[in-house]
N, C-alpha and C positions, 0 to 999 in steps of 0.2 A: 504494500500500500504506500503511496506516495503523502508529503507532508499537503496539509491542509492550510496549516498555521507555521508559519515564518518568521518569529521576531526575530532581527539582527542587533545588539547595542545601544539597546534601550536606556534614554535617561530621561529622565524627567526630576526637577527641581523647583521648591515653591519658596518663594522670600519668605520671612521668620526674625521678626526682628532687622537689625541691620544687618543679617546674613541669608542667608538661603540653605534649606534641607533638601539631602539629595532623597528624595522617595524610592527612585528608581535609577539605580545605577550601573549600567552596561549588562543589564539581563537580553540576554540571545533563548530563545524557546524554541523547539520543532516540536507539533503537534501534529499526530499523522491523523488520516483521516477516518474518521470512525471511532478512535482512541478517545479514551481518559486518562489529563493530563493533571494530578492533583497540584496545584502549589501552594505548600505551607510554610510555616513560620510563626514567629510570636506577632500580637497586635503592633501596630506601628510599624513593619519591616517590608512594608511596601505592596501586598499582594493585590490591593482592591486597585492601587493606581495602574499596575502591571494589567491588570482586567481592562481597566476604562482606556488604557490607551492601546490594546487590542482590538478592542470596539467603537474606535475611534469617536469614543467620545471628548477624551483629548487626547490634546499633539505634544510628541517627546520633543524635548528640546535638541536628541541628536538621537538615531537608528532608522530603523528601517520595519514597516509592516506588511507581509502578503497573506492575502487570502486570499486562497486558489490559483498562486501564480498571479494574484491584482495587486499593484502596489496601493495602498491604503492612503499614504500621506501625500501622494500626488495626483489623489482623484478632484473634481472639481464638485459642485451642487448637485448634479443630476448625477455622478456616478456614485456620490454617498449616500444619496437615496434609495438607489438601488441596492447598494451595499445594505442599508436598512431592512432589505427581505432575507438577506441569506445570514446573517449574525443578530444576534436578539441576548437580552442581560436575563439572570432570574437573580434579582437580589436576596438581601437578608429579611428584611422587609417590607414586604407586599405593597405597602402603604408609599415605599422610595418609589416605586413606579408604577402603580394605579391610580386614579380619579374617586375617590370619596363616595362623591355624591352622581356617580353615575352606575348604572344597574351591574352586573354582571355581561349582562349579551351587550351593552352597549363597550364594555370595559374589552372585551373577545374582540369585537365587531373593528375598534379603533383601526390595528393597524390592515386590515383586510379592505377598510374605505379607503384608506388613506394612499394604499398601493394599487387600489382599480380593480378587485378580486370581483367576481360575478356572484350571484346567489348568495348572499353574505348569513342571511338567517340559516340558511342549509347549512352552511361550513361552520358557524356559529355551533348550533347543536350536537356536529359530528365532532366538533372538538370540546365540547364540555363530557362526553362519552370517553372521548379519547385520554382524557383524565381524571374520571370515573365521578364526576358531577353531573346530579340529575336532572333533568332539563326545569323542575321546577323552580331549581332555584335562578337562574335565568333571570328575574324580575329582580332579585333581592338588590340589596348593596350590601360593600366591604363589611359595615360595621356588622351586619345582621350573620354573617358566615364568625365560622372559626378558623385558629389559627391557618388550621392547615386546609380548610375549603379556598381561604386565601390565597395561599402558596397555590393550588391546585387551579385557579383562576389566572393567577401570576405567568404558570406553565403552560396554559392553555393561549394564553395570550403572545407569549413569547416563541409559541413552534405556530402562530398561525398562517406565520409567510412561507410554510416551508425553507427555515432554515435550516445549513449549513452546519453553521457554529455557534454555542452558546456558550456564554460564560456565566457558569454559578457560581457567585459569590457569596458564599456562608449559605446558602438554601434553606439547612435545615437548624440552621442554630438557636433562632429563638423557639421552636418550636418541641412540644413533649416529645420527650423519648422515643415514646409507641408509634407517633404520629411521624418522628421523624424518618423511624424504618417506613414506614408507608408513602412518603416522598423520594426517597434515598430509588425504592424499588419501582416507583413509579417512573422516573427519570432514565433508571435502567432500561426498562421495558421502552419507552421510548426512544432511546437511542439503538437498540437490538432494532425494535419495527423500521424505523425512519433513516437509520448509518449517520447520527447527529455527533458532531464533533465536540467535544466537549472541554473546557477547560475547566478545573472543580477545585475553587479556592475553599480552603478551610482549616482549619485548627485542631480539628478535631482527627488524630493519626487512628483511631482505632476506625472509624467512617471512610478514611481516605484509604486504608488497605483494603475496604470491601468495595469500593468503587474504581480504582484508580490503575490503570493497564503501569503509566510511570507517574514519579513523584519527582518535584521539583521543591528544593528546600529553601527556602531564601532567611536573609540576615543582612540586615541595615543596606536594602534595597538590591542587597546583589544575590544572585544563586551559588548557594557553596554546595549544592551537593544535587546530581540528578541520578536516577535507574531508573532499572524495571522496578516495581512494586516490591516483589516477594523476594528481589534480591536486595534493595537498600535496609529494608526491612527485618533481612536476616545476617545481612552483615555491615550494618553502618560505615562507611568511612572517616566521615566528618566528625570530631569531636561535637560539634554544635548536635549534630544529625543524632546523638549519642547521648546526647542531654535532654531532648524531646523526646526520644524513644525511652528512656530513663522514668521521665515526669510524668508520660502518660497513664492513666487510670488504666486497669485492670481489672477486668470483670470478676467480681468474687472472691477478689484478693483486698487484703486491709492488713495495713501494718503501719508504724510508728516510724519504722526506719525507713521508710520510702523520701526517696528525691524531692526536694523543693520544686516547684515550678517557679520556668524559668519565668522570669521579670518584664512586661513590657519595654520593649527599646525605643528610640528615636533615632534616625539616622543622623550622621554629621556630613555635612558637606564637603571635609576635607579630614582623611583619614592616614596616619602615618602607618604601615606595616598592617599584618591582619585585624579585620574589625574583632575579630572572636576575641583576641590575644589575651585582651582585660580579664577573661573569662574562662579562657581554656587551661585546664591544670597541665597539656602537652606544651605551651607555646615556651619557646628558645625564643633567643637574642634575634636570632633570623626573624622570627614568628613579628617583631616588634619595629621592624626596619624595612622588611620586604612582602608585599600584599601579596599573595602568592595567587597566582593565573587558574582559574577551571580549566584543567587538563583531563584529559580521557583516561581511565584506568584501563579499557579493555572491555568488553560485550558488552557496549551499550554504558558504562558506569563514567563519571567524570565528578570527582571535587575540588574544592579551591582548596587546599591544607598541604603544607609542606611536608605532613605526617602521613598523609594518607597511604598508603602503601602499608604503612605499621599501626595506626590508629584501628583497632578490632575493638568488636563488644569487650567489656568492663577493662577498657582502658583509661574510661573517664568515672 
């Protein structure tokens, strides 16, 4: 299968003061098509920007965006609207990109008028079906569903151009447990029926190993660690990668001596030697002088760590 998604060198940076925060700093992505591509990390370390500038919602200050072979940042008004049918967002909350006070069918129906679609109440219906809402509620509004009728509105809305590519950011995080498997498996099913490309930000590592073909790890805007799923999983490289796999919850385990979770970050604009270094109990004199490059390990695996080679489970 050929890549879908193409990010090359991605930066993006927002003023802060008399300075500026890098969000996004020289992340490269390939997302093949069809794939789930999770990308995690602690709050603050970039993933939701890394989304929106996939979706060209915003513009990086330096890289490069393709989908499908289209360059993204050099389309003009009428090829971004089009781009508008083939990539679509599913946020954390419904309410970031629904209308309140407009029904459900009309909340469906938006982007179907919007792009000239024919029989709108017909396609309207088949896709409240196609994400297992019943056609009566149709009339309601946001306030009158639940959490996750919302979400399931949310996703009805965002597959209705027949798109390509979505980006889920956090999908299931506000929402109950039980309810969350029930979107997590719904998303699934839809990408198995429809070949929907997926990019799948979240936090949550024990959701991201049941969803996620590869993982992408990021820290203070940059990716320090990508693979396959079952193999980042089972043999970390990254000291950082090693510290989230450490902190994660564990179903039916409870103990005292378990790992801190790790600390919300903020990135800095200008960073001397590795970001982790402050942090990692491997980091050397080198670790503090020289940022060290995402290089390949070999099948698919690549981290930014001067250790990596030697860096294994409970090394950290």
């Amino acid at each position: 299968m050929s890549d879908l998604v193409v990010a090359e060198g991605l930066r993006k940076s927002y003023r802060a003061g008399r300075g500026r925060v890098a969000a996004v700093d020289g992340v490269s992505l390939h997302i093949e098509q069809g794939s789930t591509l999770a990308l995690v990390g602690e709050s603050g370390c970039g993933k939701s920007t890394t989304g929106r500038l996939l979706l060209a919602l915003e513009r990086p200050d330096d890289g490069s965006v393709e989908i499908d072979g289209r360059s993204v940042l050099g389309m003009g008004k009428r090829e971004l609207r089009e781009l508008r049918r083939t990539v679509a967002p599913v946020f954390q909350d419904p309410y970031d990109s629904i209308n309140g006070r407009w029904t459900v069918s009309s909340i469906v129906a938006e982007p179907l008028r919007v792009h000239g679609f024919d029989d709108v109440g017909t396609r309207v219906r088949d896709l409240l079906d196609a994400v297992g809402l019943p056609a009566e509620l149709a009339t309601r509004h946001p306030h009158e569903l639940s959490g996750g009728q919302r979400q399931r509105v949310a996703i009805a809305r965002a597959i209705a151009t027949g798109p390509d590519f979505l980006v889920c950011d956090e999908p299931v995080s506000a929402l109950d447990v039980s309810v969350q498997a029930q979107i997590v498996n719904l998303l699934r099913r839809i990408q198995s029926e429809r070949g929907i490309t997926y990019l799948f930000i979240s936090h949550d590592l024990a959701l991201v190993r049941h969803v996620a073909d590869r993982v992408a790890v990021m820290y203070l805007g940059r990716i320090v660690e990508e693979g396959a799923t079952d193999e980042l999983f089972a043999d970390p490289r990254h000291p950082y990668t090693q510290l989230l796999l450490a902190a994660a919850p564990r179903p039916r385990v409870r103990t005292h001596n378990a790992p801190a979770r790790p600390e919300p970050v903020v990135a800095q604009a200008t960073t001397v030697g590795c970001r982790f270094a402050p942090r990692c109990p491997l980091a050397t004199d080198r670790c503090c002088t020289e940022d060290p490059a995402l290089r390949g390990l070999g099948e698919g695996r690549a981290a930014a760590c001067h250790h990596a080679e030697t860096a294994r489970v409970g090394a950290v």
